[in-house]
Each structure stands twice: as C-alpha cells, then as structure tokens.
C-alpha positions, 0 to 999 in steps of 0.5 A: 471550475477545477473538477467535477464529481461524478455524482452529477453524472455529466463528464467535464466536456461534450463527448459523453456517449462513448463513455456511458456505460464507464460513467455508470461504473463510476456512479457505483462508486459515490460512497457517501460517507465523509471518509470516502477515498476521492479517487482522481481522474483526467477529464479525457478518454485515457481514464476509461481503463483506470474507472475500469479498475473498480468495477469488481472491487469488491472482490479484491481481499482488501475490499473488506477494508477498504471499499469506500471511494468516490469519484472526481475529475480534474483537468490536466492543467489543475494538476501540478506533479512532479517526481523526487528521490532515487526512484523518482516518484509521482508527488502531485498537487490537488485543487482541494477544497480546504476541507478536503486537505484531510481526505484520502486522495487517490490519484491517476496521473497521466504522466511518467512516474513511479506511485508513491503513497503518504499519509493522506494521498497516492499517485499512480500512473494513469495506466497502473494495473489493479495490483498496483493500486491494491499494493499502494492501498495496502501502505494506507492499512499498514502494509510496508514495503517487503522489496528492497528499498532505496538506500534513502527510504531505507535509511529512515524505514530501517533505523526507526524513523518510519512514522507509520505502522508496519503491520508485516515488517519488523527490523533487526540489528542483527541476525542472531540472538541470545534465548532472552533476546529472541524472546523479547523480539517475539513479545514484540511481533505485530503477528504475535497472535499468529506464533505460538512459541518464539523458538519458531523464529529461529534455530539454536545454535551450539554456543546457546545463540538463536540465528533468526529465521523460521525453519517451518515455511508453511506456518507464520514466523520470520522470514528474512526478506531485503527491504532494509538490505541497504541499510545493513540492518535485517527485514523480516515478514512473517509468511515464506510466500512472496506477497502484493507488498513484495511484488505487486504483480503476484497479488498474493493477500495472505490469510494473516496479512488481512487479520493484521490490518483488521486488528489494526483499524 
C-alpha cells in the first residue's frame, strides 16, 4: 500500500495517540469535491508541524480562492525527488493513481530543497512556513514571481515563453515610450480595471517620450520590480508595496491582487 487517505482516520503505522488531535485537523481538511488539492504527507512524526499549517486556512486572503484540499500519506521510500536548475528546486514523483495524474498535488518533502510549482503539483520542503505554501499557491491562481529570477527562468518568463497566466507581472522591452505606445501598453495591463488613465504609468519627458513607472505609490499603476533583471528586459507590478510574491515572508496580499485572481478564475 503506497498511501493512505486521511479520510479513513487511521495513520500509516501503530503510533497514533500522540497525534490524535493533528489527525483531527487533518480530518477537517477531507474537501469532498473532485477538484480537491491532495495535500502530501510523510507517514512520520515530522508532518505534525506541516498538518498544522492548515489549521486556520481559512483565514488566509487566498482561502477564498483556494480552500479545498484533501489529505494523503506517503511513505518516504514511494516518493522519488530530486532537485534541478540554478537553484535546485524539489521535483518529486508521486505513486498516483491514473486518474490522479490531472489533480493538484501538493506536496511536503522531507529532504533539501528549494519549492517549486508547475501546472499541476508543488513541492515544499516538509519544514515550509505558511507563507511559503500561500506564495507557491499563489503560482496556481496566476500569481508570478516578482524577486529576481534566475538567468534560466528568466530567459523563458521574460522573453515571452511563460505558458501561464501572469495576473501581477508584465514585461517590457524597454523603459521609456512614445504616448501611443504607452497607451497600447495600458489597454493591455491585466489590472487594467484598476488605472483609470495610462498617463499614470509613467512621466513625460521633454522630447514627448513617457519614461514608465508611476509617480503616485498609493494607487494601482507600474512599479518597476527585478524579476526580468537577468534578462535585460523591464519587470513591472502594479502595487509600490513589497507583496507575498516578492518576498514570501512579508505575506502581504493586496486588495487588487485578490480581485486579479477572482477575475481570473
């Protein structure tokens, strides 16, 4: 037997006492629609904090978009990671089922690694922080990442190879605009919705050109941010503030962010 749901309220081996009141947590998380995220676990001791995690859910901004899971256990031998790229990120093998090859998986691994996320599964280190999780989540609603990326994702990401929506990032070619460009830039924005005129995406200059960036930070526009830094192209979001897809640990969800992914699904 590779893994055990949760659903049957038993663990994968003898010692339950200690865990009761975690299996309970883990009980309130048996979402019992087809879509349900299967959240991962290790049979061992070590998954306690990582059940804990999901406790208050339902409180986080991103609950309202996300807010089914269902939970399963694996043994450490089942799982197969390993960890590529520049930054070497978890990819793990799952023993799914056939019909599980298109669920969302998410996945706690206890073994070194940065998280990463595709289309359909995440992997996180079995210690992550909520945050963590949220951010990775945040890849799943549409949510790109707002740091600097590596020299190879942003290669792909930043020259228009990026197969999947990105809700709060958009890219240029350069950082300065005739009226009409700018203009066409705006029609374009995913927040759109949100900037009332494209003259607040940037400032004129003498010659006629707009030079991008807003001047106004407390309201929606473009802010320049060095996720395509590597790249030599220009990254931009659409909020001054640092959010959860800059830096995971700020867990800052901004009002606009969560209307993006709600027009999104």
């Amino acid at each position: 037997m590779l893994s055990v749901p949760a659903a049957a309220v038993s663990w994968p081996f003898a010692e339950i006492s200690p865990w009761q009141l975690e299996l309970a947590v883990v009980k309130n998380l048996q979402c019992p629609r087809p879509d349900a995220v299967q959240v991962w676990l290790p049979a061992k001791a070590g998954a306690v904090p990582a059940m804990r995690l999901f406790a208050d859910w339902h409180r986080h901004p991103l609950a309202a978009s996300q807010s089914c899971f269902t939970t399963r256990f694996y043994y450490p031998e089942n799982l197969s990671c390993e960890t590529r790229g520049e930054r070497e990120r978890l990819h793990c093998q799952l023993p799914l089922l056939p019909y599980e090859a298109s669920v969302r998986q998410l996945v706690f691994v206890d073994e070194p690694g940065v998280a990463s996320a595709d289309d359909y599964q995440i992997n996180v280190p079995l210690d992550a922080s909520r945050a963590l999780v949220a951010h990775e989540i945040g890849h799943w609603l549409g949510l790109a990442d707002e740091y600097q990326m590596s020299s190879e994702l942003a290669e792909s990401f930043c020259n228009g190879g990026y197969a999947h929506a990105s809700l709060n990032v958009v890219v240029s070619d350069t950082a300065v605009m005739s009226a009409a460009e700018l203009e066409a830039f705006w029609q374009q924005l995913p927040w759109r919705f949100a900037v009332s005129d494209w003259q607040q995406l940037g400032e004129r200059q003498a010659d006629g050109d707009w030079r991008l960036g807003s001047a106004d930070k407390e309201r929606a526009g473009l802010f320049r941010i060095p996720a395509c830094d590597a790249s030599g192209k220009y990254a931009w979001r659409p909020v001054a503030q640092l959010t959860a897809m800059h830096y995971h640990d700020t867990a800052v969800w901004p009002e606009l962010y969560l209307e993006l992914i709600k027009r999104h699904q």
